[in-house]
N, C-alpha and C positions, 0 to 999 in steps of 0.2 A: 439691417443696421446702416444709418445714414453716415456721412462723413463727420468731419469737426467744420465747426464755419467762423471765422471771426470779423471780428466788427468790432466800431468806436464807437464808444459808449462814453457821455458826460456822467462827472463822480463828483461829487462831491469833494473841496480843494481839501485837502491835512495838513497842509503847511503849521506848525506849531505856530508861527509868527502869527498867525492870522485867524486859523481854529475854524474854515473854514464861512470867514465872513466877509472875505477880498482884501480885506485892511486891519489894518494894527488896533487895538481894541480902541472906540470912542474916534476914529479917525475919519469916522466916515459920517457925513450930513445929511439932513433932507436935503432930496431933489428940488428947487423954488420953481421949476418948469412944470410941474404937474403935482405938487406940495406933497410929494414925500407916494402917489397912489400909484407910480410907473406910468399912467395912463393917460392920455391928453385928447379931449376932444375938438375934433375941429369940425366947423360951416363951411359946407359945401353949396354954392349955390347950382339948383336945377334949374331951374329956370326964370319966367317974373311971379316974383311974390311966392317963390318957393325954395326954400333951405333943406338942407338937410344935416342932421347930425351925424358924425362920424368916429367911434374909439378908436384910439389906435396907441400902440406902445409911446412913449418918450424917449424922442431924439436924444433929449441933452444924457441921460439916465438909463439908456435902455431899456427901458420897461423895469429896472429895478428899486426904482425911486429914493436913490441912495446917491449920493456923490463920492466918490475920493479923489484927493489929490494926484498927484504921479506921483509925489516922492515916496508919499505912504498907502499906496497900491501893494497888494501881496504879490510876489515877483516870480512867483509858482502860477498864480490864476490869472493873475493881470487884472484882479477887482474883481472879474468876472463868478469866484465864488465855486465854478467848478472846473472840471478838467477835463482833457479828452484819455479818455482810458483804451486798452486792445482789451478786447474780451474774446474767449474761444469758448462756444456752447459745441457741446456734444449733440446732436439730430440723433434721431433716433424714429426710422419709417418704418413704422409695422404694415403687417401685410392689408392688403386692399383700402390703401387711403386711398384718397381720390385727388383729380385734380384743384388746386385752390384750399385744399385744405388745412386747416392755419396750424400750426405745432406752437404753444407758448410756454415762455418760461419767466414767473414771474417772480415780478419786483427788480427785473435786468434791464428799464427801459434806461431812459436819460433820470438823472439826479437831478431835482432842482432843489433850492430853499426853499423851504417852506411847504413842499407837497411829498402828499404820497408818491414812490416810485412808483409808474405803471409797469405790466410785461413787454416784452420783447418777446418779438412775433414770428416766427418762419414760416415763409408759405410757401407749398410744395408748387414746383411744376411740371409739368408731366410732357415729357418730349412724345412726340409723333412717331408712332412706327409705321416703317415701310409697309408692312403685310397686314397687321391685325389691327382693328382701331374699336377703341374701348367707348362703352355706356355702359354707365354704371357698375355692376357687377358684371357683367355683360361684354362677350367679344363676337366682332366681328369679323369674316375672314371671307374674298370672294376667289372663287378659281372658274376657269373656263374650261369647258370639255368638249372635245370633238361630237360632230353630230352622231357620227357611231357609237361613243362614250355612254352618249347619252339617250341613244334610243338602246342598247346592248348590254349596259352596263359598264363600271369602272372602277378604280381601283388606282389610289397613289397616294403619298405620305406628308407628312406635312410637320414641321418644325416647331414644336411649341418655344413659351419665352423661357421654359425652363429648358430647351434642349430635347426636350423627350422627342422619341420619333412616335406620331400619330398614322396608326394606318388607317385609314379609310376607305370603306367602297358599300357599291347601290347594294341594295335588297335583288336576290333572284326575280327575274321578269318589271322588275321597275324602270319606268321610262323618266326622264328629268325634263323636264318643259323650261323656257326660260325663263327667265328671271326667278326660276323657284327658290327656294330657302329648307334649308334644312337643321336641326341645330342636334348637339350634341351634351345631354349634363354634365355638371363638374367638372368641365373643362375650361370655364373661365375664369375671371380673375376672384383672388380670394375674399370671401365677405369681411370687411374692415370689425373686427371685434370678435369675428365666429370664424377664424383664418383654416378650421378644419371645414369648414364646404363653400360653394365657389358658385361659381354663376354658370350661365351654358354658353356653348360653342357656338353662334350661327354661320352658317354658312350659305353664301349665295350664288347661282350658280348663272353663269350667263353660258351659251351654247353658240358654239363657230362654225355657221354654215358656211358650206363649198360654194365657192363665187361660180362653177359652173358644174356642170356635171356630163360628162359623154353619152353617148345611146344606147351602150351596152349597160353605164352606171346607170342611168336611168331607168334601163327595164331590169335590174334586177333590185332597185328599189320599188319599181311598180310591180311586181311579182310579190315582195312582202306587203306591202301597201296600195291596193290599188287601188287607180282615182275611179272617182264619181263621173260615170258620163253618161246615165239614164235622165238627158232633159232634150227639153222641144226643139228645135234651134231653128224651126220656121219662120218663124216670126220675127227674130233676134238678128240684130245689126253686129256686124263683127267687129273688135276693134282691136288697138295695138297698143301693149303700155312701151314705156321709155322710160329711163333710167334718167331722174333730176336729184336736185341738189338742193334740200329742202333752205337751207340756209340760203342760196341765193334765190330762189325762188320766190320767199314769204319776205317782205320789205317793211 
């Protein structure tokens, strides 16, 4: 359930005096500026031996193509015919709208004479959240794990937007490589019209190697894993890498 929201709305004047026509009945004249049509066209020159036409409301008339006086002006709309009104609409967000998604309620636009009222329009926006970032039915969530995390396995909870505590952890003997993805059903946001099922969870996973590692850490990582060192190396020129800084590097 969304908030209440309000907003000025043009209405239509009720003044009895006036009945909604800016002037006292018969008080009011064609406009002689654009004969009675609101509208006045004017030449624009472009350039040599080029005009151009241009509509555009009337100055003297405002576009209503009507005159009155001041004295016999309606003193509620000031001739203008309507009024600025407060109006409070009710919102109303079901589950899984989306962003930009329009809510209307019609026939609440501006009043004018003479036309259909159009709706009045709200259009949702959808703030950024720090953790989870949404497509479509669809969420996204990224977490980082230690390199033992994720060559060993792991295990830790995660905060839904309804509060729920989500436990998670790997499969027995599953390794996480980086940048992998995982996703989870039903744990995203709910489908806009079908609010009993949901989209999935993904989860991305980036992995936090050790900036160094000691000689004892190192051979009892080469004990579970051990390197490859059946090549020639008669032939092969030795060399040394270094640590750069791709950003200054690449110009």
């Amino acid at each position: 359930m969304g908030p209440q929201r309000s907003y000025l709305s043009h209405v239509m004047c009720s003044a009895p005096s006036a009945k909604g026509k800016g002037s006292k009945p018969g008080a009011s004249t064609k406009c002689f500026g654009c004969q009675g049509s609101g509208i006045k066209v004017l030449i624009r020159q472009l350039g040599p031996s080029m005009i151009k036409q241009v509509k555009c409301p009337c100055t003297e008339c405002w576009g209503t193509g009507e005159m009155i006086s001041d004295k016999d002006r309606c003193t509620q709309c000031e001739g203008q015919k309507v009024v600025k009104e407060k109006k409070v609409l009710k919102v109303v967000v079901e589950k899984g709208m989306q962003h930009c998604q329009m809510i209307k309620f019609p026939g609440l636009a501006n009043e004018a004479p003479d036309t259909v009222t159009g709706d009045a329009v709200c259009v949702l926006l959808q703030n950024q959240h720090p953790k989870f970032k949404r497509k479509g039915d669809d969420l996204f969530l990224e977490h980082t794990l230690t390199l033992t995390e994720a060559q060993c396995g792991f295990q830790f909870t995660v905060t839904h937007l309804d509060n729920r505590q989500l436990f998670i952890k790997s499969q027995p003997g599953e390794v996480i490589k980086p940048g992998q993805s995982e996703a989870i059903d039903d744990e995203g946001m709910p489908i806009y019209k079908r609010s009993f099922m949901k989209g999935k969870l993904y989860i991305q996973f980036t992995v936090d190697f050790p900036d160094s590692l000691c000689p004892e850490q190192s051979k009892a990582v080469e004990a579970v894993q051990p390197t490859t060192t059946d090549m020639e190396l008669d032939e092969c020129e030795e060399t040394t890498l270094n640590d750069i800084n791709m950003e200054e590097e690449i110009i």
